[in-house]
ROSE-4610 file (N, C-alpha, C; in Angstrom, 1 decimal, always signed):
// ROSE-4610
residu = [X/X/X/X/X/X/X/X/X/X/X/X/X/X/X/X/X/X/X/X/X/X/X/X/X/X/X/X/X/X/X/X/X/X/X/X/X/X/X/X/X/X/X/X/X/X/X/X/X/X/X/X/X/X/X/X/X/X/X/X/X/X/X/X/X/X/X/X/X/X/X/X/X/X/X/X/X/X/X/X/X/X/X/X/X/X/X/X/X/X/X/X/X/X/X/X/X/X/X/X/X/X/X/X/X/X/X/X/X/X/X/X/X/X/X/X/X/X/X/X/X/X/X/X/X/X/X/X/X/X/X/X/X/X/X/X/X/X/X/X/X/X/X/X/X/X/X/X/X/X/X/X/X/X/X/X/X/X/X/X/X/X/X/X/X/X/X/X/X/X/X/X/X/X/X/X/X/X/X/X/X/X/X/X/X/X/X/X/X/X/X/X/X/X/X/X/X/X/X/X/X/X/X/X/X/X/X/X/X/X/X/X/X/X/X/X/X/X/X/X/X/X/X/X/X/X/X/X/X/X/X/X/X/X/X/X/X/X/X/X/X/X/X/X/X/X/X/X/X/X/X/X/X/X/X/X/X/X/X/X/X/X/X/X/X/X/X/X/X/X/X/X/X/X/X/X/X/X/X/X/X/X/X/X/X/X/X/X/X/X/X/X/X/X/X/X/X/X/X/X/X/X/X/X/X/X/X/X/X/X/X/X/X/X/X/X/X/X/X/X/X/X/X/X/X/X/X/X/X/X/X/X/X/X/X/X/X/X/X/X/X/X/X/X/X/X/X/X/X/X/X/X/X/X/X/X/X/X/X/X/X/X/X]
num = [1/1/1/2/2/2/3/3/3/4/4/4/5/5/5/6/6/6/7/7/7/8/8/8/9/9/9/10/10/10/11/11/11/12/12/12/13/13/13/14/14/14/15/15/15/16/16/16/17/17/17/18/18/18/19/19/19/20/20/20/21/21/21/22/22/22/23/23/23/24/24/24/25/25/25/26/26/26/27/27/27/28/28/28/29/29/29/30/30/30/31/31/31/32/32/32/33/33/33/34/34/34/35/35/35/36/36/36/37/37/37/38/38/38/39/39/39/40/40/40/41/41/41/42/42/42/43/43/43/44/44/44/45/45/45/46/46/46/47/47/47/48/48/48/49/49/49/50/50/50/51/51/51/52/52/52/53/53/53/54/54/54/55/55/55/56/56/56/57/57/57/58/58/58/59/59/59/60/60/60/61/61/61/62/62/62/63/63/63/64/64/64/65/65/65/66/66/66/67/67/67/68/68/68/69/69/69/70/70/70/71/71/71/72/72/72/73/73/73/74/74/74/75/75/75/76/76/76/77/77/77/78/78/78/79/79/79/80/80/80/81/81/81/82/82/82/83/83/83/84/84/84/85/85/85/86/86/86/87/87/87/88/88/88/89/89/89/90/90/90/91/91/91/92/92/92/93/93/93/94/94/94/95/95/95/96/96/96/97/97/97/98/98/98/99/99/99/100/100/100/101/101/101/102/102/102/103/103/103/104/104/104/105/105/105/106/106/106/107/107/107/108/108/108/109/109/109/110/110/110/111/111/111/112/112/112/113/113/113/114/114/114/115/115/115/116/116/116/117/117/117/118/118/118/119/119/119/120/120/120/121/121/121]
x = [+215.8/+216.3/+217.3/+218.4/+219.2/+219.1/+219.7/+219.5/+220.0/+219.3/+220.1/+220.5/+220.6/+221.5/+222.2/+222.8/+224.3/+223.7/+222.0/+221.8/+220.6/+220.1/+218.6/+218.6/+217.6/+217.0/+216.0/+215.9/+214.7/+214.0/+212.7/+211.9/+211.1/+211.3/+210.6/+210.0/+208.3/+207.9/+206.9/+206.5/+205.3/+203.9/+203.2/+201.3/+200.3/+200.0/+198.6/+197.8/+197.6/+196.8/+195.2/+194.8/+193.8/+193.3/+195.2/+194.9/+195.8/+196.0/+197.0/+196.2/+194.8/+194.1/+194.2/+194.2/+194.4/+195.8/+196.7/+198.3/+198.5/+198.3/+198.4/+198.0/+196.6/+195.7/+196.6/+196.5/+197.2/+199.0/+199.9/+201.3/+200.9/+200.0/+200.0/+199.6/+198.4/+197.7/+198.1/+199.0/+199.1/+200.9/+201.2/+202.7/+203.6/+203.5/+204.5/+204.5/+203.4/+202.9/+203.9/+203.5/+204.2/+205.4/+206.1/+208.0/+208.5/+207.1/+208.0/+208.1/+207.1/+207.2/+208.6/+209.3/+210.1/+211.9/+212.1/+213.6/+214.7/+215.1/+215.7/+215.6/+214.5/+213.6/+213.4/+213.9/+213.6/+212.9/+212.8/+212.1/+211.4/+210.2/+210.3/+209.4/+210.0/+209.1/+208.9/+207.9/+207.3/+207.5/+207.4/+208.3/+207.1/+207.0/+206.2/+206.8/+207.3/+208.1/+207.9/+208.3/+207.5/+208.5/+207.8/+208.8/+209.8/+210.5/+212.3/+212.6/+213.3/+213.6/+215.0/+215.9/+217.2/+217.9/+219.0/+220.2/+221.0/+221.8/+223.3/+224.3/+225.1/+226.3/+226.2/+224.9/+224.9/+223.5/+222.9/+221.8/+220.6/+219.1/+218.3/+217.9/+218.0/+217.6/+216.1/+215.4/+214.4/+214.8/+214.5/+215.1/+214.2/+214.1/+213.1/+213.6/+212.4/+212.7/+211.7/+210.7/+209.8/+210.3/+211.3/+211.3/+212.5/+211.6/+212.3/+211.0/+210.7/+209.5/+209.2/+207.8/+206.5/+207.1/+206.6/+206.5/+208.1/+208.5/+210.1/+209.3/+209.6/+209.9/+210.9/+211.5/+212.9/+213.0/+213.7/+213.8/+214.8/+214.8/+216.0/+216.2/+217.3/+217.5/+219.2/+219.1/+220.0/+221.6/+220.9/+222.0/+221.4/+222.2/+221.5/+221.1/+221.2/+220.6/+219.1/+219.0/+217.2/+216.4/+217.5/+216.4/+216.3/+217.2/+216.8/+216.3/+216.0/+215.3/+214.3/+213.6/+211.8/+211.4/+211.3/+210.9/+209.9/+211.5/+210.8/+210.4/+210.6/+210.1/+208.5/+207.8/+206.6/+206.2/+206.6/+206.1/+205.9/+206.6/+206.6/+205.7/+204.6/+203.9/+202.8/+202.3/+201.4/+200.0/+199.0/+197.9/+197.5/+197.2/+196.7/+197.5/+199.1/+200.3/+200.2/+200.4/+201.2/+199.9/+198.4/+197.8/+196.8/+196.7/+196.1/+196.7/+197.7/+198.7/+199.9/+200.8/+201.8/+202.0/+200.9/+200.7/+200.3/+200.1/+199.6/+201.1/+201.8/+203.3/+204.3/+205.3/+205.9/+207.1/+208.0/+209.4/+209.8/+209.7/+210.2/+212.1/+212.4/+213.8/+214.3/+214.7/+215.5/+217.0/+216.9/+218.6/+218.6/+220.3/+220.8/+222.0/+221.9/+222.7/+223.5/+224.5/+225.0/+225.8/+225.1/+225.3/+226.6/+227.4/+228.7/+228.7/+228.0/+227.9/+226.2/+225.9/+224.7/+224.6/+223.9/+223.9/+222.6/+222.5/+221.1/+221.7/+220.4/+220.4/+219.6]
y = [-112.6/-113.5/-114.4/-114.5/-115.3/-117.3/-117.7/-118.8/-119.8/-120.2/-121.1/-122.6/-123.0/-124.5/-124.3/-125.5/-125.6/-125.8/-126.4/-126.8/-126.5/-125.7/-125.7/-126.5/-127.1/-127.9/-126.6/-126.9/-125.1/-126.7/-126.5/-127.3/-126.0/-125.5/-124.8/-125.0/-124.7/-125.3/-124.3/-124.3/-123.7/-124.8/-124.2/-125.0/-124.7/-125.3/-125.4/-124.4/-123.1/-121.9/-122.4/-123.4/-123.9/-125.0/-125.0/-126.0/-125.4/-123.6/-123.1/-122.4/-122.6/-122.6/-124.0/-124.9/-126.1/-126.6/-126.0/-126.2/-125.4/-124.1/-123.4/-124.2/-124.2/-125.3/-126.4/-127.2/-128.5/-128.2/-127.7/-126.8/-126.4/-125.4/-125.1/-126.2/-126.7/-127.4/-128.9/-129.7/-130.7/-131.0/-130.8/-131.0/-130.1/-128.9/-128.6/-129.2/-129.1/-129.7/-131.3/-132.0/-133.8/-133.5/-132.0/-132.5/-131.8/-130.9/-130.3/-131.7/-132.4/-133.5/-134.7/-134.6/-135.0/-134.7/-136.3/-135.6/-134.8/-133.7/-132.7/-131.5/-131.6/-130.8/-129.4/-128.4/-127.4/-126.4/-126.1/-124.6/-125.2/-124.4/-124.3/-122.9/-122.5/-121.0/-121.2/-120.7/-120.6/-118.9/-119.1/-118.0/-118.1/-116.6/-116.6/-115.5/-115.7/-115.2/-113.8/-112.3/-110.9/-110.0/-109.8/-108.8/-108.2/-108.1/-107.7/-106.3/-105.3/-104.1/-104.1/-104.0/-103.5/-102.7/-101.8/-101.6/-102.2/-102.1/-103.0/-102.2/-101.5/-101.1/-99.7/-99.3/-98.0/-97.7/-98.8/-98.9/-99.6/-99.4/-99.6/-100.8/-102.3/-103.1/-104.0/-104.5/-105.4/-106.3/-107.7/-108.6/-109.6/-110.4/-111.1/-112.6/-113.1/-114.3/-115.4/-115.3/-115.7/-117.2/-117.5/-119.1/-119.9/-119.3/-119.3/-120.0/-120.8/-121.1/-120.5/-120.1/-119.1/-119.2/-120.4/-121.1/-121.5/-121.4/-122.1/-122.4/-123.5/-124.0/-124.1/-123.3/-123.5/-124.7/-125.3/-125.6/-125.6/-125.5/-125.5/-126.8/-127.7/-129.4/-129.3/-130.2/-130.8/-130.7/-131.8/-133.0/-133.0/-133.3/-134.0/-135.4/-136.0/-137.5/-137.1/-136.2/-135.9/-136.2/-135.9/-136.2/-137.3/-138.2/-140.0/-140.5/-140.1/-141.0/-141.3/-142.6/-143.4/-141.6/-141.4/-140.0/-139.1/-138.4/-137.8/-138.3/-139.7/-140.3/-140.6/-140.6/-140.8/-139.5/-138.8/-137.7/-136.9/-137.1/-136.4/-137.1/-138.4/-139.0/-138.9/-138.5/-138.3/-137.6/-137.8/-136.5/-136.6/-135.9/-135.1/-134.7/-134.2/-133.9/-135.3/-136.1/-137.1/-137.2/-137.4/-137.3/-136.7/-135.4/-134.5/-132.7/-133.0/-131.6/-131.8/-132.6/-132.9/-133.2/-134.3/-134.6/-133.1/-131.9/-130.3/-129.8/-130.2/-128.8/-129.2/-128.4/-128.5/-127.3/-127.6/-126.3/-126.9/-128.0/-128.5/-128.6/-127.9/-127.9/-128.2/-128.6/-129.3/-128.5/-128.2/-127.6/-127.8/-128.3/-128.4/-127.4/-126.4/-125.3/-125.6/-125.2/-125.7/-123.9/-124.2/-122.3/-122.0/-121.2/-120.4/-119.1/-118.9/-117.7/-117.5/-116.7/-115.9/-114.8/-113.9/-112.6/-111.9/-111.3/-110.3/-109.6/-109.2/-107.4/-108.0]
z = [+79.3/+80.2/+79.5/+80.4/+79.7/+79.3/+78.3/+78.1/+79.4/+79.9/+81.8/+81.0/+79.6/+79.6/+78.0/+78.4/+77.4/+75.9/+75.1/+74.0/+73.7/+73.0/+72.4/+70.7/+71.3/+70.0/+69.3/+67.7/+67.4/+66.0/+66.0/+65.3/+64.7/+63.2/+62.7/+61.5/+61.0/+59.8/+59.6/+58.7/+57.7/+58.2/+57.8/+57.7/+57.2/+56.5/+55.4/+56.5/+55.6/+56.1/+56.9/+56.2/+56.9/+58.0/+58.7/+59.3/+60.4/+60.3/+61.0/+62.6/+62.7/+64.5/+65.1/+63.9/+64.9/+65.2/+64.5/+64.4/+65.8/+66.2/+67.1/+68.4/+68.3/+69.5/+70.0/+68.7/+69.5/+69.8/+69.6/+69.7/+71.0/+71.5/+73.1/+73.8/+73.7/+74.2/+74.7/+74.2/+73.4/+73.4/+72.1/+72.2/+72.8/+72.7/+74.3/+75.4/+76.0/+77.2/+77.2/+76.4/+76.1/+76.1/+75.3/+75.4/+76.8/+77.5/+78.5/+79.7/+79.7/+80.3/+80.2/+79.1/+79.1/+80.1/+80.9/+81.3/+80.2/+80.9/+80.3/+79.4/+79.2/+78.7/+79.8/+79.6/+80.9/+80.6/+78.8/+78.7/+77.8/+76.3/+75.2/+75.1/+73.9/+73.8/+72.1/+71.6/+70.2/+69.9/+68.7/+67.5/+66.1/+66.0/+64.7/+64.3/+62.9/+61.9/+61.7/+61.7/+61.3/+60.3/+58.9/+58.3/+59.0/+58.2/+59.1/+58.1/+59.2/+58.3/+59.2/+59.0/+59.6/+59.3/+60.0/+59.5/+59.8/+58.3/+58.8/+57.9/+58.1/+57.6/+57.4/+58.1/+57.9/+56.7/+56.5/+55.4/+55.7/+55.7/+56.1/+54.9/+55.3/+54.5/+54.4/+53.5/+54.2/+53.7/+54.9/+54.4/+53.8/+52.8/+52.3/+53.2/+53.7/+54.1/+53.9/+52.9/+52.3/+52.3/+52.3/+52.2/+53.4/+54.3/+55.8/+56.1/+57.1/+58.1/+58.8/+58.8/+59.5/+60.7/+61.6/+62.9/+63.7/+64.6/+65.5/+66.4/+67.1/+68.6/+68.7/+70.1/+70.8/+72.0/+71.8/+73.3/+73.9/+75.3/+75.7/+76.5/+76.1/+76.8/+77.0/+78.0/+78.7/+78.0/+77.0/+76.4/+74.7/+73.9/+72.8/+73.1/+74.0/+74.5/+74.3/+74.9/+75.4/+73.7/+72.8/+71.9/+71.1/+71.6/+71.2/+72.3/+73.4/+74.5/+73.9/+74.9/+74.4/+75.0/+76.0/+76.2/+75.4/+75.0/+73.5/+72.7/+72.4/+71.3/+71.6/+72.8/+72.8/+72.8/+73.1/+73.3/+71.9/+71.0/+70.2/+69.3/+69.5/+68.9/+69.8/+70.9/+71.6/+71.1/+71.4/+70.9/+69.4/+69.1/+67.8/+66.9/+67.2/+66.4/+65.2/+65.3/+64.4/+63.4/+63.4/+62.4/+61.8/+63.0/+62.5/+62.1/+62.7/+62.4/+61.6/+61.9/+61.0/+59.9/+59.2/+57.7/+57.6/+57.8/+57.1/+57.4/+57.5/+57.9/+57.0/+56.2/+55.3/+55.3/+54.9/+54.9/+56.4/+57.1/+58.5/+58.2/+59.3/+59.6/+61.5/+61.8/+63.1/+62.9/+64.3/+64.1/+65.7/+65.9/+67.5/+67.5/+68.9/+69.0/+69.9/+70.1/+71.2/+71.6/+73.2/+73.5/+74.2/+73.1/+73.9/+74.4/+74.9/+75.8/+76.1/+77.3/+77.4/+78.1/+78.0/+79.2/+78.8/+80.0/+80.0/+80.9/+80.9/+82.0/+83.9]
């Protein structure tokens, strides 16, 4: 399906292996739920990392990405506004995230896309 807005925000991190059912639990449960509730906020989909084998140039490569983050959240928003509003900002401190999952996640990266083209079938 194609991307339907102009910016996705992607929040990706690693997590202390023993804290990675409750990292999952409260991520469904919990903080998606809080940022979908936010104005502008229209999608979010979760991503877990899988050995990569490719070809590229005519040669079958694997790629190491061992120091990439396990875990993405995408989202798809509005505006980059969406992510200084009070909004997000409560949202993103709601629940269980801020002192039971987040002090365990590490290798955290934020990136804003901003989309020039999309298509599907």
């Amino acid at each position: 399906m194609p991307i339907g807005t102009t910016y996705l925000f992607t929040a990706s991190m690693d997590v202390a292996p023993e804290r990675e059912a409750l990292f999952n639990e409260v991520y469904e449960t919990e903080h998606v739920p809080n940022l979908l509730a936010v104005p502008g906020v229209i999608a979010a989909t979760r991503l877990k990392a899988e050995p990569l084998t490719i070809s590229i140039g005519g040669a079958r490569r694997t790629i190491d990405a061992s120091d990439e983050p396990t875990y993405t959240a995408i989202y798809e928003i509005e505006s980059p506004e969406v992510l200084i509003s009070r909004e997000w900002a409560e949202a993103g401190e709601a629940g269980r995230w801020p002192t039971e999952v987040r002090p365990h996640t590490h290798n955290r990266r934020h990136t804003l896309h901003k989309v020039v083209s999309a298509g599907g079938r």
